[in-house]
Every structure is written in C-alpha cells, then in structure tokens.
mmCIF file of the N, C-alpha and C atoms, coordinates in Angstrom:
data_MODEL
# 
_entry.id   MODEL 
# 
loop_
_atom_site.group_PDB 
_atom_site.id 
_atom_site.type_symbol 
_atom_site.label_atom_id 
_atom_site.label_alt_id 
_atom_site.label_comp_id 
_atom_site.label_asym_id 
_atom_site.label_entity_id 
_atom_site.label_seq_id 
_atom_site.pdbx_PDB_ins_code 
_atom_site.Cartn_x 
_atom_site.Cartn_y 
_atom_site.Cartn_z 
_atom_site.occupancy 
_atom_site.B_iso_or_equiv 
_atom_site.pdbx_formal_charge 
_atom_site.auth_seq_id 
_atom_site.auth_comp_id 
_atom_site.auth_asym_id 
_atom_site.auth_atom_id 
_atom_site.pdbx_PDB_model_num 
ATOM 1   N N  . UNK A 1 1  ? -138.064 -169.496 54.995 1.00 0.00 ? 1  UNK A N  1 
ATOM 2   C CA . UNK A 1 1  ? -136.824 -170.101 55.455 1.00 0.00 ? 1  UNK A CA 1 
ATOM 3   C C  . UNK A 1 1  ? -136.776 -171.563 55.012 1.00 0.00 ? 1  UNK A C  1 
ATOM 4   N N  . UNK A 1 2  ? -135.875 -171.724 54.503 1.00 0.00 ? 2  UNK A N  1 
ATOM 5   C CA . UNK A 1 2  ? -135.103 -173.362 54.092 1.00 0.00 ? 2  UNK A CA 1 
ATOM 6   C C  . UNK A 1 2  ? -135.728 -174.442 55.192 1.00 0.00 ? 2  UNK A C  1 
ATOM 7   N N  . UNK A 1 3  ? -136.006 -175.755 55.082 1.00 0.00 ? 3  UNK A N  1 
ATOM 8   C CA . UNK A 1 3  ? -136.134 -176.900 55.704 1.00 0.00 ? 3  UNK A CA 1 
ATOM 9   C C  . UNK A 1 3  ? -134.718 -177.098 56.308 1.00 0.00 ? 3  UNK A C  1 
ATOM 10  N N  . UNK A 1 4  ? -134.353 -177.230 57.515 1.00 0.00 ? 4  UNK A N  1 
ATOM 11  C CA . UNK A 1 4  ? -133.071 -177.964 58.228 1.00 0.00 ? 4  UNK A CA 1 
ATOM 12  C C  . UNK A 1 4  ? -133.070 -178.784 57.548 1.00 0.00 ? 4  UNK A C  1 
ATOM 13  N N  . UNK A 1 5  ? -131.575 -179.361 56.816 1.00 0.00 ? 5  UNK A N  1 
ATOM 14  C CA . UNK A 1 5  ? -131.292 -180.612 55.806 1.00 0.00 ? 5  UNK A CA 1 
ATOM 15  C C  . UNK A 1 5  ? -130.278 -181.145 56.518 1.00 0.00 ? 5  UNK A C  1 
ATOM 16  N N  . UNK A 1 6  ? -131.061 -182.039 57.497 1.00 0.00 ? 6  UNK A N  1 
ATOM 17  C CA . UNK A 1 6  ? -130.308 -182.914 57.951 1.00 0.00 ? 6  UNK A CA 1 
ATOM 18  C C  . UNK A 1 6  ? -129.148 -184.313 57.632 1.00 0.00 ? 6  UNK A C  1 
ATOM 19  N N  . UNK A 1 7  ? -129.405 -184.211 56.708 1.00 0.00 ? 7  UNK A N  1 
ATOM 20  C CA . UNK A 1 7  ? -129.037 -185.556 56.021 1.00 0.00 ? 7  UNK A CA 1 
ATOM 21  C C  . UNK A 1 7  ? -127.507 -184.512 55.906 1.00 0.00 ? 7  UNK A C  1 
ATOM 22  N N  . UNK A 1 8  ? -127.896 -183.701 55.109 1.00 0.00 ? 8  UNK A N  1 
ATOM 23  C CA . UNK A 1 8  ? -126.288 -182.814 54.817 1.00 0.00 ? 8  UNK A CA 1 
ATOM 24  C C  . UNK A 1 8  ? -125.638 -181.791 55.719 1.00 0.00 ? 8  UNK A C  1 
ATOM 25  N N  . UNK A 1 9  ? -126.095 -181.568 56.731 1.00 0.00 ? 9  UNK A N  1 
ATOM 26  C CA . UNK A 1 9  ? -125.684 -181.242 57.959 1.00 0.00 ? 9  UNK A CA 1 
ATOM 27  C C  . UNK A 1 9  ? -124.686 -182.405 58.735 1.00 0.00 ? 9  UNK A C  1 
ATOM 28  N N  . UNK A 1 10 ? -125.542 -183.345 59.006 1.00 0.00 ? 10 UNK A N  1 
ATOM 29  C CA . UNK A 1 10 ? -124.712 -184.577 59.145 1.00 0.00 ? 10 UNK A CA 1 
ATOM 30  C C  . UNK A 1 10 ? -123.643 -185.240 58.542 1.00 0.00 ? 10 UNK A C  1 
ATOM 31  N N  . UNK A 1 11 ? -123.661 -185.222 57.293 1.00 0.00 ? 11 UNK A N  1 
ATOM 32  C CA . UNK A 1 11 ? -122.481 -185.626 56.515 1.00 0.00 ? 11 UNK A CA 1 
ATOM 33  C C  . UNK A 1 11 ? -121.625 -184.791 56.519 1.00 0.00 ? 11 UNK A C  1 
ATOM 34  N N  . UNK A 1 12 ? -121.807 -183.769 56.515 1.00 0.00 ? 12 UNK A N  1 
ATOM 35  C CA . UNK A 1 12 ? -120.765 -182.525 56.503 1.00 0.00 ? 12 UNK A CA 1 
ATOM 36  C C  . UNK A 1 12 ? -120.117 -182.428 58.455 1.00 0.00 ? 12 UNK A C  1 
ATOM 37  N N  . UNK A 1 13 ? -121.100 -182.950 59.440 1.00 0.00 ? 13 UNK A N  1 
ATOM 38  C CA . UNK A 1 13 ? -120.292 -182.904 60.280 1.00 0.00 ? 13 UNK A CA 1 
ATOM 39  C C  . UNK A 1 13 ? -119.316 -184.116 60.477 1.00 0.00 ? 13 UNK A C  1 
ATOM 40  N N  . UNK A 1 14 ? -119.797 -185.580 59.998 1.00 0.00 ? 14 UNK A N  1 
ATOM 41  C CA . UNK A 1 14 ? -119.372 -186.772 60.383 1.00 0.00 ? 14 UNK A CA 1 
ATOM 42  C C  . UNK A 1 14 ? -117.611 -186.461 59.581 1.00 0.00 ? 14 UNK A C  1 
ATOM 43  N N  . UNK A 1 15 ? -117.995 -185.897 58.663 1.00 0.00 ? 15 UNK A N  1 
ATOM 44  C CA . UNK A 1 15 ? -116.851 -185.625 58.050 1.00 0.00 ? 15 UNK A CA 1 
ATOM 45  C C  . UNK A 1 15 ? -115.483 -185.072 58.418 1.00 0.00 ? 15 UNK A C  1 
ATOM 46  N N  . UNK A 1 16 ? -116.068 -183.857 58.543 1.00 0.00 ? 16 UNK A N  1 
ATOM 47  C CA . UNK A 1 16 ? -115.033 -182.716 59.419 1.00 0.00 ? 16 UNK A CA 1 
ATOM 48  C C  . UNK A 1 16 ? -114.483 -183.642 60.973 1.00 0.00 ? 16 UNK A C  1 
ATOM 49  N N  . UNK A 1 17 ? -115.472 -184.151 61.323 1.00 0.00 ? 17 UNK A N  1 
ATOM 50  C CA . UNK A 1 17 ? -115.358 -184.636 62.619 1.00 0.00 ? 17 UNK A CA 1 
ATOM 51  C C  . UNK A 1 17 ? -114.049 -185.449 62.588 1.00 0.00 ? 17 UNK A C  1 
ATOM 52  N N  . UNK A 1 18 ? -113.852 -186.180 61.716 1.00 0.00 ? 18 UNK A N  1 
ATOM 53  C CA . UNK A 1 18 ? -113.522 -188.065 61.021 1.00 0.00 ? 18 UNK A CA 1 
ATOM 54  C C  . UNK A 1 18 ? -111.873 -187.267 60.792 1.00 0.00 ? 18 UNK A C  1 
ATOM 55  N N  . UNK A 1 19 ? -111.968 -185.859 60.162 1.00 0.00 ? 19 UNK A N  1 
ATOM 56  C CA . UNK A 1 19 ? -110.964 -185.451 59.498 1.00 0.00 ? 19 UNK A CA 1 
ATOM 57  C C  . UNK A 1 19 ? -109.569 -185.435 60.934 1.00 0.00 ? 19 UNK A C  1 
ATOM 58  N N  . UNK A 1 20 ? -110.847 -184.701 61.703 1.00 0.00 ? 20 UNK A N  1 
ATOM 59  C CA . UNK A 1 20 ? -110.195 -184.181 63.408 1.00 0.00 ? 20 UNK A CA 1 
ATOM 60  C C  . UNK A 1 20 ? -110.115 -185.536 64.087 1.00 0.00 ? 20 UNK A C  1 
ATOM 61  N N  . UNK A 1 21 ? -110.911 -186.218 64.377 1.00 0.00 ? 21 UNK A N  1 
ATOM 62  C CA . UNK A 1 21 ? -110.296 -187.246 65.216 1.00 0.00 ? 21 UNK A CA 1 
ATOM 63  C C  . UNK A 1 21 ? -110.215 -188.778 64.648 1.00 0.00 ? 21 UNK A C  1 
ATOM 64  N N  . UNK A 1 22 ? -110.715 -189.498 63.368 1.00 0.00 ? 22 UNK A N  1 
ATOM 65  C CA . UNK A 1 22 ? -110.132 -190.434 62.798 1.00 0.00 ? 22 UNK A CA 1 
ATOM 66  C C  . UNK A 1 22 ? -112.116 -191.272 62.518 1.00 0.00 ? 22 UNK A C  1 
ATOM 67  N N  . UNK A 1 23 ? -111.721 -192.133 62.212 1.00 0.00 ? 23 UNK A N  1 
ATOM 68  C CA . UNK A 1 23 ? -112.722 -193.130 61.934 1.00 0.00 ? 23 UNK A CA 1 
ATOM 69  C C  . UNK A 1 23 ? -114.088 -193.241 63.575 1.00 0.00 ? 23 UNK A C  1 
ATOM 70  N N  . UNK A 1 24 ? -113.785 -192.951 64.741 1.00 0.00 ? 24 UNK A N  1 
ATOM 71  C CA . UNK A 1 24 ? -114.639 -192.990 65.401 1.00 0.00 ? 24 UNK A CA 1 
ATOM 72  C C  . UNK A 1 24 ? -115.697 -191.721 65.415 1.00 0.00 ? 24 UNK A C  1 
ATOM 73  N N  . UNK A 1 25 ? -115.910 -190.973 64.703 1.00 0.00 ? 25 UNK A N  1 
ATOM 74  C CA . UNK A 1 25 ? -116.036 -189.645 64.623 1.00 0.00 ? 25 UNK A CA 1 
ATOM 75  C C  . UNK A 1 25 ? -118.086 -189.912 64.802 1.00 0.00 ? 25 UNK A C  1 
ATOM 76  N N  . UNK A 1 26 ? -118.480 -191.168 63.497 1.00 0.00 ? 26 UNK A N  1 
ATOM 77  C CA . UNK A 1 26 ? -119.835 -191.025 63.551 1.00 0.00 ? 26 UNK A CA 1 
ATOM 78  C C  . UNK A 1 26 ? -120.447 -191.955 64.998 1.00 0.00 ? 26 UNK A C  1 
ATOM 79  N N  . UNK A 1 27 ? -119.595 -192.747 65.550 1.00 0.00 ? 27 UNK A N  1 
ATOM 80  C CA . UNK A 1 27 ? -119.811 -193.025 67.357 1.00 0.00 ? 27 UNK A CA 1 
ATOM 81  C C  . UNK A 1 27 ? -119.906 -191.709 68.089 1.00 0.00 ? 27 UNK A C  1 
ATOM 82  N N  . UNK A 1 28 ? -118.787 -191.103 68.041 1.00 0.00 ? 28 UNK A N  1 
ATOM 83  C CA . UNK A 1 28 ? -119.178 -189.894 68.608 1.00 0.00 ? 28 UNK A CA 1 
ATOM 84  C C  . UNK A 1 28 ? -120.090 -189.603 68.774 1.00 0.00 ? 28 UNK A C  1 
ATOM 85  N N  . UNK A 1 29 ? -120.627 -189.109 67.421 1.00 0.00 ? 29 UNK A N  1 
ATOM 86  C CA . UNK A 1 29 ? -121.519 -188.130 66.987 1.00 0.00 ? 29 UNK A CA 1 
ATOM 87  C C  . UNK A 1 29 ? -122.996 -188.514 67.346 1.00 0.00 ? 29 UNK A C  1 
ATOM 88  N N  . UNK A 1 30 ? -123.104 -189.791 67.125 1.00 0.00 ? 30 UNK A N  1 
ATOM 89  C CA . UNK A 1 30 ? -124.248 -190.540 67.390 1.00 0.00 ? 30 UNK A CA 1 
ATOM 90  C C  . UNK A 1 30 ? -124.471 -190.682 69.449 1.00 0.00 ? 30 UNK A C  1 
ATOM 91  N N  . UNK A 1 31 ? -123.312 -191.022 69.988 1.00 0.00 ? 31 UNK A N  1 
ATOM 92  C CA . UNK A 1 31 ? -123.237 -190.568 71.299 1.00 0.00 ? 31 UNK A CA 1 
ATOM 93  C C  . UNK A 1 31 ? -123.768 -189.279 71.942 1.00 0.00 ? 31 UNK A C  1 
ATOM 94  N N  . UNK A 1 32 ? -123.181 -188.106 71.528 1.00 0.00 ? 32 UNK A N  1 
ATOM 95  C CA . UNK A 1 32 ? -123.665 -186.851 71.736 1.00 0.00 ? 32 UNK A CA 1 
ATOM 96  C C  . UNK A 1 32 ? -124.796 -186.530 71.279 1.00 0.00 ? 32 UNK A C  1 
ATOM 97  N N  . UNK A 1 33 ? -125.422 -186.704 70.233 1.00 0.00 ? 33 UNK A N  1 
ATOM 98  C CA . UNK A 1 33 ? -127.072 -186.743 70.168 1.00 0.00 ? 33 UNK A CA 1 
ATOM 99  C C  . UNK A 1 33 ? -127.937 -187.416 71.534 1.00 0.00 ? 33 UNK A C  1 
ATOM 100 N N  . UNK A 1 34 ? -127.903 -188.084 72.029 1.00 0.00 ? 34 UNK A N  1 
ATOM 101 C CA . UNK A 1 34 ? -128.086 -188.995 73.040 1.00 0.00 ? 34 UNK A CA 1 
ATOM 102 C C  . UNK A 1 34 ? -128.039 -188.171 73.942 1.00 0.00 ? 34 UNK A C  1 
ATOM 103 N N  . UNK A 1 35 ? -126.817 -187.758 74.496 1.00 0.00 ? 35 UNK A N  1 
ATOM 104 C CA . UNK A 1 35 ? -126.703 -187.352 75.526 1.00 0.00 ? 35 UNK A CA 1 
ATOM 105 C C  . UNK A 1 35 ? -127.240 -185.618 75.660 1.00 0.00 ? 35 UNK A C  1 
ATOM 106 N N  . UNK A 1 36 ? -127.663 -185.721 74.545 1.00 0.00 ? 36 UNK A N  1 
ATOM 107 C CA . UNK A 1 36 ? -128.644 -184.354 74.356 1.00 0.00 ? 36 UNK A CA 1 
ATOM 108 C C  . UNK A 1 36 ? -130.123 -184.806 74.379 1.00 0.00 ? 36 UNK A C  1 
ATOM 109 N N  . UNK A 1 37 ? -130.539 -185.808 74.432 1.00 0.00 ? 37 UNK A N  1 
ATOM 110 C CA . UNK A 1 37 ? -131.927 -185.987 74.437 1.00 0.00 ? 37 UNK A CA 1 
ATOM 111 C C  . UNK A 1 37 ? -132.397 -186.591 73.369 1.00 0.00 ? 37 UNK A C  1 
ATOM 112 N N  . UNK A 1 38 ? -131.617 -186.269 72.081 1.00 0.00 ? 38 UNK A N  1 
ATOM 113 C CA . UNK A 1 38 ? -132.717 -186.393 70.800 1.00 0.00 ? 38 UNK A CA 1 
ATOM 114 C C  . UNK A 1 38 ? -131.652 -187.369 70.026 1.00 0.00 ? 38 UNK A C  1 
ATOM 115 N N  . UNK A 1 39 ? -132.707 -187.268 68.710 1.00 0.00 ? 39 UNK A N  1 
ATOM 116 C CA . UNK A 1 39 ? -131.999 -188.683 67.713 1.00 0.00 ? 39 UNK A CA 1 
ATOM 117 C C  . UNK A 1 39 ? -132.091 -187.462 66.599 1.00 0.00 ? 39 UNK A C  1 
ATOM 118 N N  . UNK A 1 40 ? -131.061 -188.247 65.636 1.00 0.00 ? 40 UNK A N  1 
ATOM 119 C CA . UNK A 1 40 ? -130.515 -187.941 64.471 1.00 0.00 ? 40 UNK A CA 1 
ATOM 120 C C  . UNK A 1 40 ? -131.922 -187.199 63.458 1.00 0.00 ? 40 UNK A C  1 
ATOM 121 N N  . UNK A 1 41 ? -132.760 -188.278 63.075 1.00 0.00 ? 41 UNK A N  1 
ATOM 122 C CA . UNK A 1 41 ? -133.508 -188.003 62.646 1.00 0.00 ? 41 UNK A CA 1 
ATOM 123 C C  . UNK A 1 41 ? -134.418 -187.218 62.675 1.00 0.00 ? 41 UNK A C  1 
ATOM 124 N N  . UNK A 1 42 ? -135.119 -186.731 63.711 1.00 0.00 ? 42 UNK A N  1 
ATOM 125 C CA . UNK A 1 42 ? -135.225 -185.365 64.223 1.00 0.00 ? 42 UNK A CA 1 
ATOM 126 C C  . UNK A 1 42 ? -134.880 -184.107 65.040 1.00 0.00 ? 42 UNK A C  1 
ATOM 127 N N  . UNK A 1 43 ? -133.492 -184.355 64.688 1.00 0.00 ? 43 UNK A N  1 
ATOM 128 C CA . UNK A 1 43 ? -132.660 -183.368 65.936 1.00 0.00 ? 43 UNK A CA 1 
ATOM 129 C C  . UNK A 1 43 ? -132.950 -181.783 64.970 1.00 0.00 ? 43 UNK A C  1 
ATOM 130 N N  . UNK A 1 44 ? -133.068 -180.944 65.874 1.00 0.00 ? 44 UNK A N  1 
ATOM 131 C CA . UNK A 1 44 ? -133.498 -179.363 66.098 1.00 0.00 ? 44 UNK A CA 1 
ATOM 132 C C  . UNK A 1 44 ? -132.468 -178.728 65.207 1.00 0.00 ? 44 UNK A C  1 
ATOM 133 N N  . UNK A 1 45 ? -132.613 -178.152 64.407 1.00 0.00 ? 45 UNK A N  1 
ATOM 134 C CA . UNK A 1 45 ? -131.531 -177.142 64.031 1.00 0.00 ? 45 UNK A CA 1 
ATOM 135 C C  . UNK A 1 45 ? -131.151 -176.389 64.857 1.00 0.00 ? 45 UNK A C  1 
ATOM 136 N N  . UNK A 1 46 ? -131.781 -176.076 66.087 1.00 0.00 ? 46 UNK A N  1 
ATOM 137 C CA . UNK A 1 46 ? -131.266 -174.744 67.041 1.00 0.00 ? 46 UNK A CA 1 
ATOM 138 C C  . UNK A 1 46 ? -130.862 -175.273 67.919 1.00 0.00 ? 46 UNK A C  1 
ATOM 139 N N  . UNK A 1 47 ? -130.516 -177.096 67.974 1.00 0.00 ? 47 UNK A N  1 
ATOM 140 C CA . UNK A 1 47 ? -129.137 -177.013 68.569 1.00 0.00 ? 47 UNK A CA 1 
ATOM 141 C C  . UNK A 1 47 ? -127.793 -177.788 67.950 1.00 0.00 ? 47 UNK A C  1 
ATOM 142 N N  . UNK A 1 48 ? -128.228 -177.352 66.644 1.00 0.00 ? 48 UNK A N  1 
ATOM 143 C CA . UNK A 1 48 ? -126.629 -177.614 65.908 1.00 0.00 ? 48 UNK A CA 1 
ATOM 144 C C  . UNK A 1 48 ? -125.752 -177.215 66.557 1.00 0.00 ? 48 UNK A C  1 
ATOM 145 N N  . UNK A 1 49 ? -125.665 -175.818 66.823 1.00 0.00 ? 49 UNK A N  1 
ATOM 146 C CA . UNK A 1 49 ? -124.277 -175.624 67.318 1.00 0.00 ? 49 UNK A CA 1 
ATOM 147 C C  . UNK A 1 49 ? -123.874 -176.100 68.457 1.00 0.00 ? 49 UNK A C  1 
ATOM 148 N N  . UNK A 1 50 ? -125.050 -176.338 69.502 1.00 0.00 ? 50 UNK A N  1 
ATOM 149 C CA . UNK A 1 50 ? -124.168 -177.001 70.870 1.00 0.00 ? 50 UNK A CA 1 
ATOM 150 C C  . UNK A 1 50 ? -123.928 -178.242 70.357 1.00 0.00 ? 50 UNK A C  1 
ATOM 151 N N  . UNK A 1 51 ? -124.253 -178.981 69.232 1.00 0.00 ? 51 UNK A N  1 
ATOM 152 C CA . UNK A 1 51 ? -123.442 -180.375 69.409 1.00 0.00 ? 51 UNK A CA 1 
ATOM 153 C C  . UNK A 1 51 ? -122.441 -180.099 68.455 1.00 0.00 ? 51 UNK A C  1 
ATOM 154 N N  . UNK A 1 52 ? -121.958 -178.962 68.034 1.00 0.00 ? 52 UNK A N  1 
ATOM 155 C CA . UNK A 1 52 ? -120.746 -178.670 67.307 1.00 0.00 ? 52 UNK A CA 1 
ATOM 156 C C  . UNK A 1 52 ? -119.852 -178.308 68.272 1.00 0.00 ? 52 UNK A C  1 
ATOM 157 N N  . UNK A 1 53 ? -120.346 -177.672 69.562 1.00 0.00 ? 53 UNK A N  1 
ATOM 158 C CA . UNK A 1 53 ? -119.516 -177.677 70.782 1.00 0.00 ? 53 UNK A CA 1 
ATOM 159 C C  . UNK A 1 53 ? -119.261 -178.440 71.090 1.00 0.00 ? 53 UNK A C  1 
ATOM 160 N N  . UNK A 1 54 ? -120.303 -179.335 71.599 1.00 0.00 ? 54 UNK A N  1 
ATOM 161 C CA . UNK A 1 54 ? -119.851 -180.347 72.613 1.00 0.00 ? 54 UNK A CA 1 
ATOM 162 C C  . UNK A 1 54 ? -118.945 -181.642 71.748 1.00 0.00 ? 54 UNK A C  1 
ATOM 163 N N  . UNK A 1 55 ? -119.122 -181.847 70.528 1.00 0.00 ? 55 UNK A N  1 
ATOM 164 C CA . UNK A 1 55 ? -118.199 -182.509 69.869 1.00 0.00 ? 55 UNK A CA 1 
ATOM 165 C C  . UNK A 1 55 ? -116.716 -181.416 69.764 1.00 0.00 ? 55 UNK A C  1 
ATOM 166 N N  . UNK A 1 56 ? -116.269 -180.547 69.599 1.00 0.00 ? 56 UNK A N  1 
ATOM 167 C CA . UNK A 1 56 ? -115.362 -179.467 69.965 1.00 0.00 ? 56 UNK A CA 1 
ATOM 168 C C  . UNK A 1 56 ? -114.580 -180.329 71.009 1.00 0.00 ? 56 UNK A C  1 
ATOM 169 N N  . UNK A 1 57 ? -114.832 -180.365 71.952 1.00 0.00 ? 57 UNK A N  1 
ATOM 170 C CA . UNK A 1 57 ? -114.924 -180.500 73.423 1.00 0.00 ? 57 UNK A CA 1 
ATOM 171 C C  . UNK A 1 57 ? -113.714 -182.094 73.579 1.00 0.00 ? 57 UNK A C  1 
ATOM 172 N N  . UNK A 1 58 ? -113.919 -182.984 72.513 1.00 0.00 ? 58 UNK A N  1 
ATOM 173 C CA . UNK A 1 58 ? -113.483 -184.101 72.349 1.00 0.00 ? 58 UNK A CA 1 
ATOM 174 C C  . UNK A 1 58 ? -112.125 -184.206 71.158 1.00 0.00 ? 58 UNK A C  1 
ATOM 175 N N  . UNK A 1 59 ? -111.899 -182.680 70.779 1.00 0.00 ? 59 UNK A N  1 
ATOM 176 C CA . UNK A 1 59 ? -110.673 -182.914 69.904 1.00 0.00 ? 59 UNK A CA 1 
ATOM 177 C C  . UNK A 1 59 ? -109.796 -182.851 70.950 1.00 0.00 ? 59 UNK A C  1 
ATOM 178 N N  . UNK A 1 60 ? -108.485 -183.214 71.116 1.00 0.00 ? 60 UNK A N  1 
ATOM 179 C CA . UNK A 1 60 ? -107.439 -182.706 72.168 1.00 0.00 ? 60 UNK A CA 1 
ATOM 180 C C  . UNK A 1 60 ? -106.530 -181.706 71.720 1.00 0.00 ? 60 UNK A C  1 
ATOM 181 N N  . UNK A 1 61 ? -105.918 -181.409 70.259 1.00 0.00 ? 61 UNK A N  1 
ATOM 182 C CA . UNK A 1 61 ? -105.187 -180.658 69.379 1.00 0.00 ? 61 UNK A CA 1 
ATOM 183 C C  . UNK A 1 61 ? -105.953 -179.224 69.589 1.00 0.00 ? 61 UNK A C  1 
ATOM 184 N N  . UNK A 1 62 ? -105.631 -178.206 69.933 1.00 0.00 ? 62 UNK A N  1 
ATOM 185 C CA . UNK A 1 62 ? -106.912 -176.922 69.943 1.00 0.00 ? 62 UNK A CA 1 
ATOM 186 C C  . UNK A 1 62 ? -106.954 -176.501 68.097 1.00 0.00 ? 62 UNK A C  1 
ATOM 187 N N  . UNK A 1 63 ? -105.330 -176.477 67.801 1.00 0.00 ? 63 UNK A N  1 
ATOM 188 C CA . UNK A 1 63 ? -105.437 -175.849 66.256 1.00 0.00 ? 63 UNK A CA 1 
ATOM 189 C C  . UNK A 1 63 ? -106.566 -177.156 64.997 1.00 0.00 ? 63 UNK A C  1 
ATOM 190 N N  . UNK A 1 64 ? -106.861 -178.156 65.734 1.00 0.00 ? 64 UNK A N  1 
ATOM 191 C CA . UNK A 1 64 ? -107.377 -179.050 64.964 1.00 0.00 ? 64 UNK A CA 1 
ATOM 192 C C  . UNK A 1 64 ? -109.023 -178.816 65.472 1.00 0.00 ? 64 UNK A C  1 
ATOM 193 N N  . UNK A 1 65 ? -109.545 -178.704 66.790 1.00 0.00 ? 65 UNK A N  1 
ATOM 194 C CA . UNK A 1 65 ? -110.388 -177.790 67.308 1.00 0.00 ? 65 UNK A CA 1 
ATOM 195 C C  . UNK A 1 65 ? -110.863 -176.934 66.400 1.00 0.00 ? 65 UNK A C  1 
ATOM 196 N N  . UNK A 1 66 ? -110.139 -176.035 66.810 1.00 0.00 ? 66 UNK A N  1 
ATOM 197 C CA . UNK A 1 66 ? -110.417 -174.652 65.470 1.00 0.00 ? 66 UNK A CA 1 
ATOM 198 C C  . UNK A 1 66 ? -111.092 -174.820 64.058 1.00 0.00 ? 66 UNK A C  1 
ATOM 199 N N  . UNK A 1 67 ? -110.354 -175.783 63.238 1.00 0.00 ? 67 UNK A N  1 
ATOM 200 C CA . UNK A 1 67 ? -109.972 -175.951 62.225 1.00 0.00 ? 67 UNK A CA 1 
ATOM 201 C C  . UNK A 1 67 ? -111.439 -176.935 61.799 1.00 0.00 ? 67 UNK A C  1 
ATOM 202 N N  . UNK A 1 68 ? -111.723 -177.763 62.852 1.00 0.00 ? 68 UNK A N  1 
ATOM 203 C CA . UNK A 1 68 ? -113.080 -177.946 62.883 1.00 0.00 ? 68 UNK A CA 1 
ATOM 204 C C  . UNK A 1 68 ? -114.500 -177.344 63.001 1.00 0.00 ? 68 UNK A C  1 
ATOM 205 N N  . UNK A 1 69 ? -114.470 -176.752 63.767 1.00 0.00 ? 69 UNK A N  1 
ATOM 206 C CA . UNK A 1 69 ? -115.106 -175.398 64.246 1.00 0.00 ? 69 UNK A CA 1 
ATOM 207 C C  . UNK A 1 69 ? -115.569 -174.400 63.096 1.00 0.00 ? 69 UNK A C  1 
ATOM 208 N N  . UNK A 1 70 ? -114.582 -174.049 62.399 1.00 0.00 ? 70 UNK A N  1 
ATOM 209 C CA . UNK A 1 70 ? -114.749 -173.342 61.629 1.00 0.00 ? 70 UNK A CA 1 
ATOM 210 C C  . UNK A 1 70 ? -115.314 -173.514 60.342 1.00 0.00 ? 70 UNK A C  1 
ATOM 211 N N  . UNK A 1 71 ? -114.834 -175.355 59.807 1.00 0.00 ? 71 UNK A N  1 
ATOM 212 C CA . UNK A 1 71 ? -115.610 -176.062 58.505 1.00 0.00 ? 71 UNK A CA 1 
ATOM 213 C C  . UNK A 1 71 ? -117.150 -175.765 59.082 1.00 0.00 ? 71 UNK A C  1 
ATOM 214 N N  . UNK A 1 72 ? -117.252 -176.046 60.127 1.00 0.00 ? 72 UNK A N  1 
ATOM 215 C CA . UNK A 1 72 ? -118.851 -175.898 60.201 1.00 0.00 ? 72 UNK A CA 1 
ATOM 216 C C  . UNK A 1 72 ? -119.377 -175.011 60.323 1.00 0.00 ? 72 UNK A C  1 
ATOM 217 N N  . UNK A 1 73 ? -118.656 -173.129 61.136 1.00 0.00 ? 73 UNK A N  1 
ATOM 218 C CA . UNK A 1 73 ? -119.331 -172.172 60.963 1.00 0.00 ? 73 UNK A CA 1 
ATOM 219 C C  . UNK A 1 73 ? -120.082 -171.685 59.703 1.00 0.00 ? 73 UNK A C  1 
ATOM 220 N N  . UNK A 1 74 ? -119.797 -171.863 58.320 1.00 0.00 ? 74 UNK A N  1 
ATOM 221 C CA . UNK A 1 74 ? -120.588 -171.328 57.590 1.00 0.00 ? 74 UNK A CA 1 
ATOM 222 C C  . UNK A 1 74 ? -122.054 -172.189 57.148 1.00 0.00 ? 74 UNK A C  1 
ATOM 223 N N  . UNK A 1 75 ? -121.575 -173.277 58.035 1.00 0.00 ? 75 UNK A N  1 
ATOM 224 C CA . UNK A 1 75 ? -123.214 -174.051 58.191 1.00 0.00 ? 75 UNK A CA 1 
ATOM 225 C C  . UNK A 1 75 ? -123.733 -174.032 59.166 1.00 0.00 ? 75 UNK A C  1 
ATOM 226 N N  . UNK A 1 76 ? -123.394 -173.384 60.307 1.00 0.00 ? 76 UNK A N  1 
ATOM 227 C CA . UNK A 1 76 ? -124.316 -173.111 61.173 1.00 0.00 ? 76 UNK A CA 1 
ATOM 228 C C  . UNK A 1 76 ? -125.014 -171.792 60.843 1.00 0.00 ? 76 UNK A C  1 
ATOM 229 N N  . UNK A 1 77 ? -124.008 -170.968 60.643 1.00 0.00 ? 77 UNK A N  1 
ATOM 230 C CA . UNK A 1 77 ? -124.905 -169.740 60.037 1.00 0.00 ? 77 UNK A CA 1 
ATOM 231 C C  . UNK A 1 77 ? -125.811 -169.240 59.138 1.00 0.00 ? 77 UNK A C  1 
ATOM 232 N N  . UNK A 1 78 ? -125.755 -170.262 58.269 1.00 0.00 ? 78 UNK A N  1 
ATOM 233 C CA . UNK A 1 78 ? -127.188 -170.325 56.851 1.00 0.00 ? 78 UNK A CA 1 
ATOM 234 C C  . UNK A 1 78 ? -127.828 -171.515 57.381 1.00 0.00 ? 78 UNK A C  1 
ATOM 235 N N  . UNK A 1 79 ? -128.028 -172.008 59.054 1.00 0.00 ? 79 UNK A N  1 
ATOM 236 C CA . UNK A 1 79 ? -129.333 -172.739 59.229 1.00 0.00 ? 79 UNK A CA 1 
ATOM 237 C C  . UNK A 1 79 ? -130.576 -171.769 59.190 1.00 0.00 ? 79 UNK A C  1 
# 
C-alpha cells in the first residue's frame, strides 16, 4: 500500500475547500486539525474523511457541500 501523501491530500483539500468557502479555507483547515487532536504533519490517513466531514459541516450552501464532498471522494477512496 502507497505512503499517505500528505502534502497532496492537503493541497487538494485547501483547494476544494477555498473553492466552497473563499480565501479562509486553509484557517479552517488548520483549525479542525486541532480540534481533532493532531497536526498537519502527521495527521492519520484514517481520519481524512472525518475532517472532510467536519470541514463539510462549515459550508452553508448544501449544493456547494456536495460539490465539495465529492472533489474529495475519489481521494479518500485510493487512501
């Protein structure tokens, strides 16, 4: 199995994120790591997806929700 590639996990979420809610996206993101326990640099692949939730959680638009959600399903699923 592949090494978790964090570096491009991350960019690919800060992104999508940025797309859905604007320029505060890597505060966010960096927030919700935190409030999960862990840091960027060694955060778990097996809990990508709850911080793909719990960032979810902070769009207000649901179709923009979605639309997020979904850029990242095919990277959660080939972790």
């Amino acid at each position: 199995m592949a090494e978790f590639d964090r570096k491009s996990f991350f960019y690919t979420l800060n992104s999508e994120l940025a797309k859905a809610i604007g320029p505060l996206a890597p505060a966010l993101v960096s927030e919700k790591i935190s409030q999960l326990g862990k840091k960027e640099s060694n955060f778990p692949k097996e809990m990508a997806a709850q911080l793909v939730e719990l960032l979810s959680t902070e769009i207000d638009e649901e179709a923009i929700e979605i639309q997020f959600q979904s850029a990242l399903l095919d990277i959660l699923i080939n972790l």
